[in-house]
C-alpha positions as CSV (number, residue, x, y, z in Angstrom):
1,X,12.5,-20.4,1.3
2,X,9.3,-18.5,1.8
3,X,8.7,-15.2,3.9
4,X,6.9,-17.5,6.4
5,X,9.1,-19.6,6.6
6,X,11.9,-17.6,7.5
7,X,9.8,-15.8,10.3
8,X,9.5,-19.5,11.5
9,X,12.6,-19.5,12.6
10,X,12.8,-15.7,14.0
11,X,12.1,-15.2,17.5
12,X,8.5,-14.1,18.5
13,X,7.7,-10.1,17.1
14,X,10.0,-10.0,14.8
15,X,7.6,-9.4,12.1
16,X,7.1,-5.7,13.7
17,X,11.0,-5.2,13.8
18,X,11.5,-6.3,10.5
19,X,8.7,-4.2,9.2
20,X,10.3,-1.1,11.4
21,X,13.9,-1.5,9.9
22,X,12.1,-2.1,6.1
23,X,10.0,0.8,6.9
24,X,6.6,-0.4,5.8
25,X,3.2,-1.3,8.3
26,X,3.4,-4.6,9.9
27,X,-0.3,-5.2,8.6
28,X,2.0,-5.0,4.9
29,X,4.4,-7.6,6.0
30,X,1.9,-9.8,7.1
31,X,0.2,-9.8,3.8
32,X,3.4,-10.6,2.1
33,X,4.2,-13.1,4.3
34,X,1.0,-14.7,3.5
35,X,1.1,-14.8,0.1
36,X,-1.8,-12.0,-0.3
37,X,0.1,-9.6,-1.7
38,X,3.4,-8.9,-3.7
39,X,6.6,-6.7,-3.0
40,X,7.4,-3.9,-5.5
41,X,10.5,-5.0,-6.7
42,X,12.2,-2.3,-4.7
43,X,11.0,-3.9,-1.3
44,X,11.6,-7.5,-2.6
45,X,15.3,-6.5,-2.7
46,X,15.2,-5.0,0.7
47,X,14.0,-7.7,1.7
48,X,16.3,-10.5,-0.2
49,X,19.2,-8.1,1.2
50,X,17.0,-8.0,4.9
51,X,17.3,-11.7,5.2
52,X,20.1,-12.4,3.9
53,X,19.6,-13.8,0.8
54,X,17.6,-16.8,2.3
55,X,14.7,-15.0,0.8
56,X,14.9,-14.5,-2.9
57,X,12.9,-11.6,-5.0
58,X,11.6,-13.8,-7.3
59,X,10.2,-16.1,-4.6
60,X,7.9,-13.6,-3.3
61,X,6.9,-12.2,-6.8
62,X,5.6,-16.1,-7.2
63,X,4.6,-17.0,-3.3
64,X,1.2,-18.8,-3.2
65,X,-1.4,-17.7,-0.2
66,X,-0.7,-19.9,3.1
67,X,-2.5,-22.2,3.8
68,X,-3.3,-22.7,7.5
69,X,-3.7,-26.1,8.6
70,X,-5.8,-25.7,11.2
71,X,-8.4,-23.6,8.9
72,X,-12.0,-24.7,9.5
73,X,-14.8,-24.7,6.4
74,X,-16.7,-21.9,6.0
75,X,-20.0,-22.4,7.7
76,X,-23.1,-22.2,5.2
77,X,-24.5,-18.8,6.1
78,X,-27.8,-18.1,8.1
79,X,-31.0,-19.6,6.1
80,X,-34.1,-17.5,6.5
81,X,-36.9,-18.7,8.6
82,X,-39.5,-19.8,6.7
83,X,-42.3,-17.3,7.2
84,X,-46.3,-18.6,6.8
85,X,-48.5,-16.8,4.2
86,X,-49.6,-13.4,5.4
87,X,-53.5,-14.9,4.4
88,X,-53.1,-17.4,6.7
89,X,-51.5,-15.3,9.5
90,X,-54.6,-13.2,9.1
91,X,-57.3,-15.6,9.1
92,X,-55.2,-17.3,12.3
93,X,-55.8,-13.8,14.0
94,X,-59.3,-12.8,12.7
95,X,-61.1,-16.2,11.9
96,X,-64.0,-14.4,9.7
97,X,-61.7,-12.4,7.6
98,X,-61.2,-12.8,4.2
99,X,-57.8,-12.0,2.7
């Protein structure tokens, strides 16, 4: 059983009890519940010992980032506005003028 999953089934804020009692930030635990980053081993055992055993040390030293279902695609970012030629901008402005 993963981190996650065993928060699943924990009642609403326990992620900032559990990260009281372990003594870490809950912005921590919610990395290693994610997958993002790894326990020392020191923490892993606290935490094995925390759950109860349901969640092994060696299953967070190999825990894979969540996924989240309901994830959208990243958006393709802003494209520039194409901008006229500055020569054409000027002769638009001053008709006579050469550029």
């Amino acid at each position: 059983m993963t981190l996650n999953e065993w928060f699943k089934g924990q009642p609403h804020g326990a992620g900032h009890k559990v990260a009281r009692d372990l003594g870490i930030h809950y912005v921590w635990l919610s990395s290693l519940r994610r997958g993002k980053k790894h326990p020392s081993p020191e923490l892993a055992r606290q935490i094995e010992a925390y759950t109860g055993g349901a969640v092994t040390s060696l299953e967070m030293a190999t825990a894979e980032p969540v996924k989240r279902a309901d994830s959208q695609p990243k958006r393709p970012g802003r494209k520039k506005p194409q901008c006229p030629p500055i020569k054409s901008v000027i002769r638009g402005y001053f008709p006579g003028a050469t550029a």
